[in-house]
CHARMM-style PDB file with segment names, atoms N, HN, CA, C and O in Angstrom:
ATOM      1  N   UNK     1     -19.471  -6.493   6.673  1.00  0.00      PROA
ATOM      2  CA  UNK     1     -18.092  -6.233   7.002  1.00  0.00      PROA
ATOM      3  C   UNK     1     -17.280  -7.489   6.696  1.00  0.00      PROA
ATOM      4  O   UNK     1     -17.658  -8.645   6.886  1.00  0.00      PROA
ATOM      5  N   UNK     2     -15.994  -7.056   6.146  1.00  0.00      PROA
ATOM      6  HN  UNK     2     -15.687  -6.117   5.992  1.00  0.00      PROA
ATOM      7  CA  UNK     2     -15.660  -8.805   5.817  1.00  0.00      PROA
ATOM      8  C   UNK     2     -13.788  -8.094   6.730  1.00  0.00      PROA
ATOM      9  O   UNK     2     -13.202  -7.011   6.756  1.00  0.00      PROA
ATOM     10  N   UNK     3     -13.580  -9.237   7.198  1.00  0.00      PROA
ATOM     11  HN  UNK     3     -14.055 -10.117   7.177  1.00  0.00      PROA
ATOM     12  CA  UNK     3     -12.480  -9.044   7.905  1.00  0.00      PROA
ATOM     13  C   UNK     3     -11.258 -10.128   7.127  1.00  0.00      PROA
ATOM     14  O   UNK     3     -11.306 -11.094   6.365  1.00  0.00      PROA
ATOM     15  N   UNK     4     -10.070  -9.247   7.895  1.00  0.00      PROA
ATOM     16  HN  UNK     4     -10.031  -8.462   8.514  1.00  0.00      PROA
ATOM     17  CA  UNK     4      -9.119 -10.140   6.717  1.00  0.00      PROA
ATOM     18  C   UNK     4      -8.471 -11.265   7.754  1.00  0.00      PROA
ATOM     19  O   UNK     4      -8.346 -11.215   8.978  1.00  0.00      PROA
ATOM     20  N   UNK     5      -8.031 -12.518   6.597  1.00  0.00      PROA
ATOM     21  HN  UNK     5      -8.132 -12.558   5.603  1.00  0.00      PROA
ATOM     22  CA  UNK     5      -7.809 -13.444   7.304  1.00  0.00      PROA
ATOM     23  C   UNK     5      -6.372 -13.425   7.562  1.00  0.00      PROA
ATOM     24  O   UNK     5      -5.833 -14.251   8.297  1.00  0.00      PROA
ATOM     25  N   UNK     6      -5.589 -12.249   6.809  1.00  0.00      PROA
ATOM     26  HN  UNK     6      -6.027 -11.577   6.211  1.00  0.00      PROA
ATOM     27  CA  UNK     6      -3.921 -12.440   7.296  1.00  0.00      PROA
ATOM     28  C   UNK     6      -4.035 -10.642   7.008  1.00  0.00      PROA
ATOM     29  O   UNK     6      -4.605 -10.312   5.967  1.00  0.00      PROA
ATOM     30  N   UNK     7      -3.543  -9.624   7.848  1.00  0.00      PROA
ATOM     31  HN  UNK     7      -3.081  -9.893   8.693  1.00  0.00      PROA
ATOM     32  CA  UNK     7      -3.351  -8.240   7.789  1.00  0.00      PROA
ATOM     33  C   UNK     7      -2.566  -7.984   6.252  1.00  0.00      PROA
ATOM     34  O   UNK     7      -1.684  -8.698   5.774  1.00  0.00      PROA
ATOM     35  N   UNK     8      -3.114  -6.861   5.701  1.00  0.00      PROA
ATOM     36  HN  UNK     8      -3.830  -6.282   6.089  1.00  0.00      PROA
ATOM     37  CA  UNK     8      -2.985  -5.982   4.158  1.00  0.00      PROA
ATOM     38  C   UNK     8      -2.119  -4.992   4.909  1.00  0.00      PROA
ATOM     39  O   UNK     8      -2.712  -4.249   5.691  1.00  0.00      PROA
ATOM     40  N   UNK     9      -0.589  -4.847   4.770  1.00  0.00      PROA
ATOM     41  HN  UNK     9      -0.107  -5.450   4.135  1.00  0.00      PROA
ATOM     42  CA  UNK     9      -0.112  -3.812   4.747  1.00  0.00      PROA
ATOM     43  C   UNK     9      -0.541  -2.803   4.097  1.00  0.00      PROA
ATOM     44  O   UNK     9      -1.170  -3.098   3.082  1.00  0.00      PROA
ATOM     45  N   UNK    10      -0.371  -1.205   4.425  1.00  0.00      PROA
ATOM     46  HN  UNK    10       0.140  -0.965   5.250  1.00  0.00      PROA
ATOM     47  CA  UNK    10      -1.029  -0.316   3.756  1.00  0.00      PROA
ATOM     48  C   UNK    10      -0.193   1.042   4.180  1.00  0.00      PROA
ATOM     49  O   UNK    10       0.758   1.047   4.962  1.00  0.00      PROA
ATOM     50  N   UNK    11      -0.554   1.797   3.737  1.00  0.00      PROA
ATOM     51  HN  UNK    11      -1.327   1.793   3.102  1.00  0.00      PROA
ATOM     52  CA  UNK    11      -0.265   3.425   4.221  1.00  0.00      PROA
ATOM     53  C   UNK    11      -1.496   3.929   4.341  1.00  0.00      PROA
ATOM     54  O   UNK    11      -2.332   3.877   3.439  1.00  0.00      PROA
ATOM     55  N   UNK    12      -1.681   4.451   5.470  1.00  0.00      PROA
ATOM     56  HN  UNK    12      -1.002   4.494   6.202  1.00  0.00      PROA
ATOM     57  CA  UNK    12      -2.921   5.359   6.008  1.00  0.00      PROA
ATOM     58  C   UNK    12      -2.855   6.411   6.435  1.00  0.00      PROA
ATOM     59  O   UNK    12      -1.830   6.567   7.098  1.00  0.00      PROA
ATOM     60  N   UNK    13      -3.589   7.404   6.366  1.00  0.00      PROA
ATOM     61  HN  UNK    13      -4.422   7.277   5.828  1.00  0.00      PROA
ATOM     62  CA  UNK    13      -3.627   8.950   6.734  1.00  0.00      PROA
ATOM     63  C   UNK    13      -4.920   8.508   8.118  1.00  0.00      PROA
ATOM     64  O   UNK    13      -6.045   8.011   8.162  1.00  0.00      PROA
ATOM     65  N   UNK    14      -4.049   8.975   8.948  1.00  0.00      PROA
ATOM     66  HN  UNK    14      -3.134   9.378   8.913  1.00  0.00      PROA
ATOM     67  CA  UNK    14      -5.024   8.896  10.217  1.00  0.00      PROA
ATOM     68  C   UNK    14      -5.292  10.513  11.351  1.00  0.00      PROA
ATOM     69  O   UNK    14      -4.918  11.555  10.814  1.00  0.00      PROA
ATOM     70  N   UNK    15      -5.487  10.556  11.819  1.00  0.00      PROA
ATOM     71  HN  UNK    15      -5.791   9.709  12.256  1.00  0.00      PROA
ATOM     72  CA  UNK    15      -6.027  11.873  12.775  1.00  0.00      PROA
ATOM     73  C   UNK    15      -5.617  11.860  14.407  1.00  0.00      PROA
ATOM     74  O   UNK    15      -6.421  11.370  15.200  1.00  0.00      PROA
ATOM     75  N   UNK    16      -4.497  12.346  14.823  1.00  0.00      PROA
ATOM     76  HN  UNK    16      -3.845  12.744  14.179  1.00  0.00      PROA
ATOM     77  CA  UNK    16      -4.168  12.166  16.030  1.00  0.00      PROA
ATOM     78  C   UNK    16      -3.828  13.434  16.704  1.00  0.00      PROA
ATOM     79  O   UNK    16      -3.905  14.541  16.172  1.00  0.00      PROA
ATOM     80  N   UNK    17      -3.570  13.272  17.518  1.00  0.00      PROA
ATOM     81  HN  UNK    17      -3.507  12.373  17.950  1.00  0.00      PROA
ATOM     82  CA  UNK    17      -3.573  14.760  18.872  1.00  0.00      PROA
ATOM     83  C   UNK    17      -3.079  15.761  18.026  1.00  0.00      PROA
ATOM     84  O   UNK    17      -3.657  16.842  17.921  1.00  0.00      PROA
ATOM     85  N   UNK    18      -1.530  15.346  17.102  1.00  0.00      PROA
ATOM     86  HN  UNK    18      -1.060  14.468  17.187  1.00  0.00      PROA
ATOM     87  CA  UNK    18      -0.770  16.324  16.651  1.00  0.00      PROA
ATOM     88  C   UNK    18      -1.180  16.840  15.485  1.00  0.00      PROA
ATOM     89  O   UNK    18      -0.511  17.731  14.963  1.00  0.00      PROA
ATOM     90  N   UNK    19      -2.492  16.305  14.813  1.00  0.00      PROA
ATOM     91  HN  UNK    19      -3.036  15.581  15.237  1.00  0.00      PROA
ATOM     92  CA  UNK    19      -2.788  16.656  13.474  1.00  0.00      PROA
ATOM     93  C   UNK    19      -3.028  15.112  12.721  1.00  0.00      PROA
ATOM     94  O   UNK    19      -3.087  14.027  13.300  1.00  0.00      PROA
ATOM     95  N   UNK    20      -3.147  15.380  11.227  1.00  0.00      PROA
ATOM     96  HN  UNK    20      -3.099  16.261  10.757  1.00  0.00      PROA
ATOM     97  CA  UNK    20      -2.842  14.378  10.595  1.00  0.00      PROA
ATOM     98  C   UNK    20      -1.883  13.804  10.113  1.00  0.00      PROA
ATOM     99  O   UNK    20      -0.954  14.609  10.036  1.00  0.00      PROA
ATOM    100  N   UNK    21      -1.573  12.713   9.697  1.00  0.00      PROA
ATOM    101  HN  UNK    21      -2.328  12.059   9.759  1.00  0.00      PROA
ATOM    102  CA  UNK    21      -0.280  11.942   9.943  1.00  0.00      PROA
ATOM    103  C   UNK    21      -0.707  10.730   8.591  1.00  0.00      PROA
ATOM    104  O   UNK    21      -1.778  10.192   8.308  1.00  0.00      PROA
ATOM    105  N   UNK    22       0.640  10.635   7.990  1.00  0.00      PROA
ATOM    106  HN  UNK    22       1.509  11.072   8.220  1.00  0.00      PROA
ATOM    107  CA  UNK    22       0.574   9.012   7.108  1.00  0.00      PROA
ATOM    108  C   UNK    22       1.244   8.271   7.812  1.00  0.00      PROA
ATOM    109  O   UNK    22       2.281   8.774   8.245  1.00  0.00      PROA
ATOM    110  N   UNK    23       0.967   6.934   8.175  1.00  0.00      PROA
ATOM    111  HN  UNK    23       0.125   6.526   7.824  1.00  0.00      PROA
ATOM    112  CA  UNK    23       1.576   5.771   8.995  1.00  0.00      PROA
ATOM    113  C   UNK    23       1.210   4.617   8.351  1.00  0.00      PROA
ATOM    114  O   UNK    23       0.072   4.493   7.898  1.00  0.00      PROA
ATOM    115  N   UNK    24       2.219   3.575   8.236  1.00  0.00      PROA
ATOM    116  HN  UNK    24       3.143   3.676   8.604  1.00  0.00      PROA
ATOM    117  CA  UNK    24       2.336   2.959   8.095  1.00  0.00      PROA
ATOM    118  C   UNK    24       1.074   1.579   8.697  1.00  0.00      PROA
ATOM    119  O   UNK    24       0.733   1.829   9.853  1.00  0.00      PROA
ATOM    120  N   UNK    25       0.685   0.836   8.375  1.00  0.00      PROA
ATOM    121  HN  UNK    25       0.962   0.632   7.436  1.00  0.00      PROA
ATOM    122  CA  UNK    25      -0.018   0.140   9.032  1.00  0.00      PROA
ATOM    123  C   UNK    25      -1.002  -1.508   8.407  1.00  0.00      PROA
ATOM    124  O   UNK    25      -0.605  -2.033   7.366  1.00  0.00      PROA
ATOM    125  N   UNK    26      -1.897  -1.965   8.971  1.00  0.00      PROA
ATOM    126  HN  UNK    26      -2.219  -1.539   9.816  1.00  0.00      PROA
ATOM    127  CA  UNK    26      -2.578  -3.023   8.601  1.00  0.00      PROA
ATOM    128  C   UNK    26      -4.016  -3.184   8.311  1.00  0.00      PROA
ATOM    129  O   UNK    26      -4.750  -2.741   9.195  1.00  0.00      PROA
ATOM    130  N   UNK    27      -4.633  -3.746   7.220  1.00  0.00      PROA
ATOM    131  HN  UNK    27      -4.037  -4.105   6.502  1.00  0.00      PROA
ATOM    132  CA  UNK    27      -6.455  -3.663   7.323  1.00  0.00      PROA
ATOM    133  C   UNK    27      -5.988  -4.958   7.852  1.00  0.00      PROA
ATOM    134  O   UNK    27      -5.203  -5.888   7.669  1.00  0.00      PROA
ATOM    135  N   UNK    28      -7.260  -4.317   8.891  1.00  0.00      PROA
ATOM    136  HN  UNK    28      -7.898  -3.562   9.040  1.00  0.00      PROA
ATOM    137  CA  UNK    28      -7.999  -5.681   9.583  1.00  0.00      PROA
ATOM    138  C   UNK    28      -9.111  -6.395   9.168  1.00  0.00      PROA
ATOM    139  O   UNK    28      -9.353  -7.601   9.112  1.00  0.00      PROA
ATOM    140  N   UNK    29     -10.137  -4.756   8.709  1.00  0.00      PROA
ATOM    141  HN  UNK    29      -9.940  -3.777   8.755  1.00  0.00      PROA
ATOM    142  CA  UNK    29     -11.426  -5.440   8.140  1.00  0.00      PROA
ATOM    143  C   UNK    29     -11.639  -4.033   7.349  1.00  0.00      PROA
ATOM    144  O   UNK    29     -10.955  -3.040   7.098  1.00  0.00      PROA
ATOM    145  N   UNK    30     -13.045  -4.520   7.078  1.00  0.00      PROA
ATOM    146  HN  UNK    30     -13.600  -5.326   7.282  1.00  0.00      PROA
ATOM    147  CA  UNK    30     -13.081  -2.996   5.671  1.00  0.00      PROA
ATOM    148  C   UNK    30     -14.842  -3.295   5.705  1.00  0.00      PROA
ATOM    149  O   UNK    30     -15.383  -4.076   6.487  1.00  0.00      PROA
ATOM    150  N   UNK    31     -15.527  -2.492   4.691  1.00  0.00      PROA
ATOM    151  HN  UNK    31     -15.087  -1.858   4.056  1.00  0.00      PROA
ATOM    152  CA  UNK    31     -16.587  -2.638   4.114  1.00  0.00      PROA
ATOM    153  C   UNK    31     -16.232  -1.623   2.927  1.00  0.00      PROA
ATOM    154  O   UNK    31     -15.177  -0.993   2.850  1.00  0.00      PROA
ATOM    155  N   UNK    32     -17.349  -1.571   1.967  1.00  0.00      PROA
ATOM    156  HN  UNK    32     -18.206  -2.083   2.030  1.00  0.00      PROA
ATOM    157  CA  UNK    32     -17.119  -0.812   1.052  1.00  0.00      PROA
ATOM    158  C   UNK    32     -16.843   0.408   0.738  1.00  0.00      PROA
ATOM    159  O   UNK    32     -16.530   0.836  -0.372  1.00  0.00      PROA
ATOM    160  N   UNK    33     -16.967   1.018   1.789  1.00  0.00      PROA
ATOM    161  HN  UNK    33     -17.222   0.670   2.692  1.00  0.00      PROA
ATOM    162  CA  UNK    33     -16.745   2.443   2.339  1.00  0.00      PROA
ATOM    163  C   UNK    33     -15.538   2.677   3.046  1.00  0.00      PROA
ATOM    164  O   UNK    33     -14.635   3.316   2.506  1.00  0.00      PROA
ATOM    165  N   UNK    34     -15.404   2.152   4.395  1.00  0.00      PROA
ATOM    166  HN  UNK    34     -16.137   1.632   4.834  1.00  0.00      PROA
ATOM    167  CA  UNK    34     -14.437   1.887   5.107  1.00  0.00      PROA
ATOM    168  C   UNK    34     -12.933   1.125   5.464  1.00  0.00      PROA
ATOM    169  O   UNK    34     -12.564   0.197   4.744  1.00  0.00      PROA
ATOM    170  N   UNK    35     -12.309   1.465   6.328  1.00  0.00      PROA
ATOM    171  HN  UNK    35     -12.609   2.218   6.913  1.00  0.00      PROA
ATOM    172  CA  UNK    35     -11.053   0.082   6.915  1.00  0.00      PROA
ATOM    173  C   UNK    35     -10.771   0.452   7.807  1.00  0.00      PROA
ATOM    174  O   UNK    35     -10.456   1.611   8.081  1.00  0.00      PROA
ATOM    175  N   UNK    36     -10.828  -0.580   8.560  1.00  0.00      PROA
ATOM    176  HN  UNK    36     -11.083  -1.521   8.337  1.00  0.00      PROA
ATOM    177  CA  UNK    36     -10.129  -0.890  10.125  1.00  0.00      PROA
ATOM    178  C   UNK    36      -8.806  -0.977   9.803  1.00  0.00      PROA
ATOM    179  O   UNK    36      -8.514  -1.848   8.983  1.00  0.00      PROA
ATOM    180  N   UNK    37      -7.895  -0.264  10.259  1.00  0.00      PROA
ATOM    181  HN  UNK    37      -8.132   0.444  10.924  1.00  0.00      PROA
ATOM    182  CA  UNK    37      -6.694   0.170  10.303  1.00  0.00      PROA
ATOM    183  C   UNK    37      -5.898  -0.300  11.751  1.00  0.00      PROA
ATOM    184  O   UNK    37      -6.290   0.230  12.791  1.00  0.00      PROA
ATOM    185  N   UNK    38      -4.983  -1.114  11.804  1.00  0.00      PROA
ATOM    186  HN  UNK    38      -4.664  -1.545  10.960  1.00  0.00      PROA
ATOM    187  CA  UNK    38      -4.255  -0.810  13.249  1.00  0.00      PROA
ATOM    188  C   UNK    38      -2.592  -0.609  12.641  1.00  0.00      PROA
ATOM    189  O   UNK    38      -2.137  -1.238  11.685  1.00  0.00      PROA
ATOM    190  N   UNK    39      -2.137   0.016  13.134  1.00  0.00      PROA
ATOM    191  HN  UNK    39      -2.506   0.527  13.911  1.00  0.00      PROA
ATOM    192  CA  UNK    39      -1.443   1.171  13.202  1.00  0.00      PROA
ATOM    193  C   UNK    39      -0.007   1.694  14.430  1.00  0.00      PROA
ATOM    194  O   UNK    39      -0.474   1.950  15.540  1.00  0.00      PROA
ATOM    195  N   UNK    40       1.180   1.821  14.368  1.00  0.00      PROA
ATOM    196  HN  UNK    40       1.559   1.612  13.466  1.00  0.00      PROA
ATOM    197  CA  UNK    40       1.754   2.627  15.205  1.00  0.00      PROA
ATOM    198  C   UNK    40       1.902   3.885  15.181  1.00  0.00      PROA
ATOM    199  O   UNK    40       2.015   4.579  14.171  1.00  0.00      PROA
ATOM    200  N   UNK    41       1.909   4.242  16.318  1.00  0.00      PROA
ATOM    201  HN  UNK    41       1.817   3.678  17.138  1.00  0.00      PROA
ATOM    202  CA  UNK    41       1.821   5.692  16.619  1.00  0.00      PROA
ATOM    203  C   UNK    41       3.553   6.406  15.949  1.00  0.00      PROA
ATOM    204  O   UNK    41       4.350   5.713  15.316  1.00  0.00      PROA
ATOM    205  N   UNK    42       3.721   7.523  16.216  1.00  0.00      PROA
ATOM    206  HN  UNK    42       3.074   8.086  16.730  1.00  0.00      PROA
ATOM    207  CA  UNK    42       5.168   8.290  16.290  1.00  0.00      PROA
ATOM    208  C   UNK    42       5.868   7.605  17.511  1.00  0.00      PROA
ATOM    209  O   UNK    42       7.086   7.424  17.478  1.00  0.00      PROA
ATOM    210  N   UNK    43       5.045   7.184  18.695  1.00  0.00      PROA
ATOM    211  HN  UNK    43       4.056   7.331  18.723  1.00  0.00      PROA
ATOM    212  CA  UNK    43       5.815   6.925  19.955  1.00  0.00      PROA
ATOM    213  C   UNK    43       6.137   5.720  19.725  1.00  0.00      PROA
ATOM    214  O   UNK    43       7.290   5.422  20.033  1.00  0.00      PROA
ATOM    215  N   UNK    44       5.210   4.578  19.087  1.00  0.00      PROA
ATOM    216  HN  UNK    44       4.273   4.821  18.836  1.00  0.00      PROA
ATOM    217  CA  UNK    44       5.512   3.200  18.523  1.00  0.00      PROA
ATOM    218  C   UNK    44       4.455   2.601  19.355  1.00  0.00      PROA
ATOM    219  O   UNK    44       4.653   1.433  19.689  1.00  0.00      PROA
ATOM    220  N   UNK    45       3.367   3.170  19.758  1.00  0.00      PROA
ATOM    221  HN  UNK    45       3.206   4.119  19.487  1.00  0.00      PROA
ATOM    222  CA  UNK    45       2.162   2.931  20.876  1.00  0.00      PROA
ATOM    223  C   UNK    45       0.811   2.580  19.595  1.00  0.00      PROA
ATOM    224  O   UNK    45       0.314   3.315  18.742  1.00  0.00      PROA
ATOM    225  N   UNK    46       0.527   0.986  19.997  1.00  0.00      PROA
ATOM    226  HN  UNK    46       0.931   0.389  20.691  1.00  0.00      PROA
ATOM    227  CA  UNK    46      -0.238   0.520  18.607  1.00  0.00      PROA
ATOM    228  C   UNK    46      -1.609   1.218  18.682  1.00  0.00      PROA
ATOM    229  O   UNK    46      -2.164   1.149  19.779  1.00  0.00      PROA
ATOM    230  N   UNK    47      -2.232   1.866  17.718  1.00  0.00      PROA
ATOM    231  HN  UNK    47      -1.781   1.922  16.828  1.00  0.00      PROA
ATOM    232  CA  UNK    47      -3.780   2.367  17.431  1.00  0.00      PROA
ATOM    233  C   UNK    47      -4.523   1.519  16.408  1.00  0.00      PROA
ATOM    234  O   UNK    47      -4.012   0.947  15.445  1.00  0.00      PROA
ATOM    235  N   UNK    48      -5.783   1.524  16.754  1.00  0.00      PROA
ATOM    236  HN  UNK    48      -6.198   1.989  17.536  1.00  0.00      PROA
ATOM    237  CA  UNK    48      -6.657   0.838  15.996  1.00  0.00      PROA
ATOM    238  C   UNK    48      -7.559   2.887  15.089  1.00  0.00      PROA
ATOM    239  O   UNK    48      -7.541   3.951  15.709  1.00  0.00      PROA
ATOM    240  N   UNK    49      -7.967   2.760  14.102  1.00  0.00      PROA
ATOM    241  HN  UNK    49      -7.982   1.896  13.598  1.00  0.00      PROA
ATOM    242  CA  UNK    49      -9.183   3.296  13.493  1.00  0.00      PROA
ATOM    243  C   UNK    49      -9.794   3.140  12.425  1.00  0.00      PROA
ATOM    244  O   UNK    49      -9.098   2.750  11.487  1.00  0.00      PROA
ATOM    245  N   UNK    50     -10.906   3.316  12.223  1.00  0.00      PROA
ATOM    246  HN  UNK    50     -11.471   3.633  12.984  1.00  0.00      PROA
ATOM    247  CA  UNK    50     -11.346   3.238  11.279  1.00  0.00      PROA
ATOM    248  C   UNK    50     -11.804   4.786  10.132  1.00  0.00      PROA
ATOM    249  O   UNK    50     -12.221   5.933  10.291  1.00  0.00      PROA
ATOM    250  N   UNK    51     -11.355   3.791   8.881  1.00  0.00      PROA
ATOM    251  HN  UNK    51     -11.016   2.859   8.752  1.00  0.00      PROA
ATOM    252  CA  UNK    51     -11.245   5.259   8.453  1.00  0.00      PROA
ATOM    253  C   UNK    51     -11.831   5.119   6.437  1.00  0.00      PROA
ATOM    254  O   UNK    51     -11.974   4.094   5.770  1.00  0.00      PROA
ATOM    255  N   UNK    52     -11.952   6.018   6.180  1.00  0.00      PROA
ATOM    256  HN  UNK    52     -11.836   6.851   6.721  1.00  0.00      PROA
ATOM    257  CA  UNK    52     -12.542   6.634   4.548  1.00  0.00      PROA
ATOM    258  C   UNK    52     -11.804   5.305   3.721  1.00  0.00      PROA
ATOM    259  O   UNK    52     -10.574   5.331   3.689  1.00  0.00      PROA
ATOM    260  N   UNK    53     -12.216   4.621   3.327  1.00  0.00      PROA
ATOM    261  HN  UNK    53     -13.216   4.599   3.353  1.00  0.00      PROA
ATOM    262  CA  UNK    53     -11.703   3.647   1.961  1.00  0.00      PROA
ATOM    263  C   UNK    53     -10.033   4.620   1.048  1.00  0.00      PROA
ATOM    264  O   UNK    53      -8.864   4.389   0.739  1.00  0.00      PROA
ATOM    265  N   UNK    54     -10.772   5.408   1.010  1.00  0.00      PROA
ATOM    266  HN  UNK    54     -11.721   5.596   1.260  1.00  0.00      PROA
ATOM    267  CA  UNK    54      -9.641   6.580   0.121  1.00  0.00      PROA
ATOM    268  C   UNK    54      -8.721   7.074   0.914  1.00  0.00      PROA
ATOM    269  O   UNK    54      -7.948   7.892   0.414  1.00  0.00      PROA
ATOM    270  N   UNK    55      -8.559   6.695   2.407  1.00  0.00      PROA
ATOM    271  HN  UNK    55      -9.187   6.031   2.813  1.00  0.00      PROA
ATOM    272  CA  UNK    55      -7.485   7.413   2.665  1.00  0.00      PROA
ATOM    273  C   UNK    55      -6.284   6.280   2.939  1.00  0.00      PROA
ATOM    274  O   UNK    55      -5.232   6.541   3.522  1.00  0.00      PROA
ATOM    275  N   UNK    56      -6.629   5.052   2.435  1.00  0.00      PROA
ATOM    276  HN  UNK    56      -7.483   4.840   1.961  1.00  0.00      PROA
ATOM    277  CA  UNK    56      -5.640   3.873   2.431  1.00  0.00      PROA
ATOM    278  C   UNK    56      -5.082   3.677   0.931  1.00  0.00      PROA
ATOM    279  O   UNK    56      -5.744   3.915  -0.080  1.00  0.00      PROA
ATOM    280  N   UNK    57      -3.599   3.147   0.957  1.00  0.00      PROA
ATOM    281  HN  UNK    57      -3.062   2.954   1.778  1.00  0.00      PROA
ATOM    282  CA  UNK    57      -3.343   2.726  -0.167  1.00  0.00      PROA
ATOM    283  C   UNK    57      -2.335   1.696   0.272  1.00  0.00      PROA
ATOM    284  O   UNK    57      -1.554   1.816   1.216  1.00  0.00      PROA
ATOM    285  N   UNK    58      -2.484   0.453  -0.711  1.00  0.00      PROA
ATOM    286  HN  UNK    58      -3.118   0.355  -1.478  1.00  0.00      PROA
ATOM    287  CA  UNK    58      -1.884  -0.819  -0.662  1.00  0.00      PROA
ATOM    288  C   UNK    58      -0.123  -0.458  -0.632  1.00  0.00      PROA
ATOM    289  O   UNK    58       0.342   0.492  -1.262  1.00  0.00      PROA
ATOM    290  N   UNK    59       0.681  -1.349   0.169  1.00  0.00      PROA
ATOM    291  HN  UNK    59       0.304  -2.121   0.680  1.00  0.00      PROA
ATOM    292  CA  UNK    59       1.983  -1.177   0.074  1.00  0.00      PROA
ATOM    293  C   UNK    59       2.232  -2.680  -0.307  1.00  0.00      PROA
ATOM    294  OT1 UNK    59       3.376  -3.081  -0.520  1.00  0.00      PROA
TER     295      UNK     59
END
């Protein structure tokens, strides 16, 4: 796992109560597969997840 030393803005498709959602957000860490994502909610309530390599894209 390699973690980042200053947060990668990004757009992420994440999975929450209401469905799925693109939000705005930060890698924290990743592996080759994965990224740690943290994230605000719709309410502006911060989330962490981790999620599919492919469902991030660089902003």
């Amino acid at each position: 796992m390699t973690t980042a030393h200053s947060p990668i803005p990004l757009r992420v498709w994440v999975h929450t109560r209401q469905g799925h959602r693109a939000v705005d957000g930060v890698a924290v860490a990743w592996t080759s597969r994965a990224v740690r994502v943290r994230y605000l909610d719709e309410h502006g309530r911060q989330g962490f997840a981790w999620v599919w390599a492919n469902a991030v894209v660089r902003r």
